[in-house]
N, C-alpha and C positions, 0 to 999 in steps of 0.2 A: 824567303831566301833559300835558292839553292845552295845544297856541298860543290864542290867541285867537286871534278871527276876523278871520284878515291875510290878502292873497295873498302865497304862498310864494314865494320864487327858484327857480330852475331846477336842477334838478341837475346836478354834473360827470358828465362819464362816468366817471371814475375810479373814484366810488362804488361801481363793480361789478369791481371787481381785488379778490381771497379774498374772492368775499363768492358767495351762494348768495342765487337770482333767483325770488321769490314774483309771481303775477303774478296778478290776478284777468281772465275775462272780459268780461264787459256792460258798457260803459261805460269799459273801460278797454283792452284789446285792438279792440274793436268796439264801434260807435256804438250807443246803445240804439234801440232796434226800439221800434214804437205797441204792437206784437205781439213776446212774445218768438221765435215760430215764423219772423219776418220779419228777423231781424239778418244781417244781409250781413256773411261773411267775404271780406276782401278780396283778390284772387289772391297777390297778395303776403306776405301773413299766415302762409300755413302754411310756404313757405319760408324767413319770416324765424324762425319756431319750430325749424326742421329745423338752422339754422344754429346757433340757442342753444343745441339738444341738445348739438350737437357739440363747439361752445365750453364749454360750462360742466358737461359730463361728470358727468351725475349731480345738479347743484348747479342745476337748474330744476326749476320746478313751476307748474302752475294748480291754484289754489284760488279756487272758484268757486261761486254759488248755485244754478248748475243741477244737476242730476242727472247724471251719470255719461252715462250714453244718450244724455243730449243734445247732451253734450260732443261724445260719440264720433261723434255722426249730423254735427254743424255742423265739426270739423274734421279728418273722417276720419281715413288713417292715423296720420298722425303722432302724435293722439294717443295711439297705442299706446307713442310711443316717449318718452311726457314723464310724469313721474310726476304724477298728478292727484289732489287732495282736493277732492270734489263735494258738493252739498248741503248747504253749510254747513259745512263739517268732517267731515261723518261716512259719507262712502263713498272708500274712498281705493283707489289703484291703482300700485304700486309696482312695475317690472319682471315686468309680469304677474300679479301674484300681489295679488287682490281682499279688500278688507275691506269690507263690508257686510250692516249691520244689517237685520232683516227688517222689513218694514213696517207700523206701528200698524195694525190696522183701524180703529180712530176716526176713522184719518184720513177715511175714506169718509163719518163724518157731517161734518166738513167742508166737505170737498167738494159734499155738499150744502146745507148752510146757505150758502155763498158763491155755488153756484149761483143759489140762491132771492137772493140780496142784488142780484146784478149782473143777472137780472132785471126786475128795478124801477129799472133805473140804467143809462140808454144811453150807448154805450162803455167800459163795465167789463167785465171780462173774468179770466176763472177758469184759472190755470194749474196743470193736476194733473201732479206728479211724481212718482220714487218713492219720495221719503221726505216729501214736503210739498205743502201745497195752499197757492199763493199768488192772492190778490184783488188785480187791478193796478188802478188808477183814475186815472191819467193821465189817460184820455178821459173821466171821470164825475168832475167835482169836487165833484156831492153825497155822494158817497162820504169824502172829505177827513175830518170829524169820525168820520163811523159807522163805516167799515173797522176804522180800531183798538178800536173799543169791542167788535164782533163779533169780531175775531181775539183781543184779549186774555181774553174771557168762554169763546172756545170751550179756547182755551188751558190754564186754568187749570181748568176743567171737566173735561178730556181727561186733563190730566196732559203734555198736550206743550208745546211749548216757543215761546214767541211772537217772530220775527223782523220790524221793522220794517225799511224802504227806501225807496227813494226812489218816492214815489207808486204803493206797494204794501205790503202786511200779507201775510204767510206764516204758517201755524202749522206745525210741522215736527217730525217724530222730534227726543228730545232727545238730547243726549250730546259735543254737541260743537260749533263755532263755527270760525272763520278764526284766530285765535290759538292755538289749541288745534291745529290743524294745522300752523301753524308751528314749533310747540317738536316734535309729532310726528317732522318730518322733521329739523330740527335736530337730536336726538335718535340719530340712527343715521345710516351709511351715507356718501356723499360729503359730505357738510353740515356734518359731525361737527366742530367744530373753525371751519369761516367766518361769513363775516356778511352776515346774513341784510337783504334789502332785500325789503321789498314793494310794490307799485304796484297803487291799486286807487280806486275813485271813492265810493263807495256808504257810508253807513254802516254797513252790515257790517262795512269794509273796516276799522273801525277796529279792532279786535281784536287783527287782524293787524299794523296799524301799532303798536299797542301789546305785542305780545310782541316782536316784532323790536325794539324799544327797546330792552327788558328784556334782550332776549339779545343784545345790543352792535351793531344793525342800527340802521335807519332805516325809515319809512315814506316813500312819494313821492304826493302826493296829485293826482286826475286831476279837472279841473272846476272849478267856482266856488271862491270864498273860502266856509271856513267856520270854526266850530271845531272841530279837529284834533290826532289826535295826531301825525298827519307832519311830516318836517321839509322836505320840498322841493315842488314841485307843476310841473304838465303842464298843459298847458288843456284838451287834449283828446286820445282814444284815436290820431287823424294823428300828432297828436305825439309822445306816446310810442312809434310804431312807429317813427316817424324815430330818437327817442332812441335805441332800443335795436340798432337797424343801425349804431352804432359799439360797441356791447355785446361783440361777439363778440372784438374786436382786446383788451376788458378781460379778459375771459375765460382768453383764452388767454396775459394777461401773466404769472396766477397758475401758470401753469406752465414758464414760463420762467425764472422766477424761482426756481425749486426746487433 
């Protein structure tokens, strides 16, 4: 069940004592880029991750739109050291040990009909990954109506799988989504057993707010008012990094409490 469209309260910190820490990037870690090649990770960011590992032992993850490589290129090491589910759900990376699917070639017609679209449409802009081809139109608001008619037609044509966002259309490998990675890691391992919180901005992100529900969690939503399945909200990615640098002292209550 979604809220209607309200601004959420803030969440306690507490929220995060036995629970296991979903966390999306763009928009929610880091301020969204014109260009996604342009998001500025903050110096601060990857040691506040390094400390989350450490506190929540196994029980963090990013689960995020980008591709795996992208990940790994915009927050180096570290993310070796944080269990990741990239491209929508469906490349995932668990203590080294990779899961991913091989890549449509359709996607390459794609890629080229978006090519051709953002063409004829100045500051649009064509992001190829390795399991999807997204069309951004932030900078091209004639794009607004047509994006989704070309992404759902190539979609359904292809046989893959049509992701909207926020003033972008994706068509991507199917098989899987942001809730669908959450029951994933729920599912085995340190998770097994806590409650799941996700924090993320994007509607993607609802998915994820929506399985964490079902399996006895919460969503925290990052951004405007809208309608949602989260129960708390952020304003913006500052903020939630400040939130989560009291995170670690939750973290580590779950084990002293043992």
């Amino acid at each position: 069940m979604e809220c209607p469209i309200t601004c959420l309260p803030e969440p306690p910190v507490d929220l995060l004592t036995d629970a296991s820490l979903f966390l999306d990037f763009d928009g929610t870690l880091v301020d969204i880029a014109m260009r996604p090649e342009a998001v500025i990770v903050e110096p601060g960011l990857t040691a506040l991750l390094r400390e989350l590992a450490r506190s929540f032992e196994g029980r963090l993850a990013i689960v995020s739109g980008r591709s795996l490589a992208q990940l790994d290129s915009l927050l180096g090491p570290i993310a070796g050291q944080i269990a990741i589910s990239a491209s929508h759900g469906i490349e995932h990376r668990t203590d080294g040990h990779l899961v991913q699917p091989d890549r449509p070639a359709s996607l390459d017609v794609v890629a080229e009909a978006f090519h051709c679209a953002a063409a004829s449409h100045a500051g649009a802009l064509v992001e190829e990954k390795s399991l999807g081809v997204a069309l951004h139109y932030r900078s091209a608001p004639g794009l607004r109506r047509l994006a989704p008619i070309i992404a759902s037609g190539l979609a359904t044509a292809l046989g893959l799988t049509l992701q909207m966002g926020k003033s972008v259309v994706e068509v991507r490998a199917p098989g899987g989504n942001k809730g669908s990675a959450v029951r994933r890691y729920m599912d085995s391992g340190d998770m097994r057993g806590s409650r799941p919180i996700f924090i993320g901005d994007d509607l993607t992100d609802e998915a994820g707010f929506k399985a964490a529900r079902e399996l006895g969690g919460l969503g925290i939503l990052v951004g405007g008012c809208r309608a949602t399945a989260a129960s708390f909200g952020l304003p913006h990615p500052l903020s939630v990094r400040r939130w989560l640098q009291c995170a670690p002292k939750a973290g580590r209550a779950r084990h002293a409490g043992r």
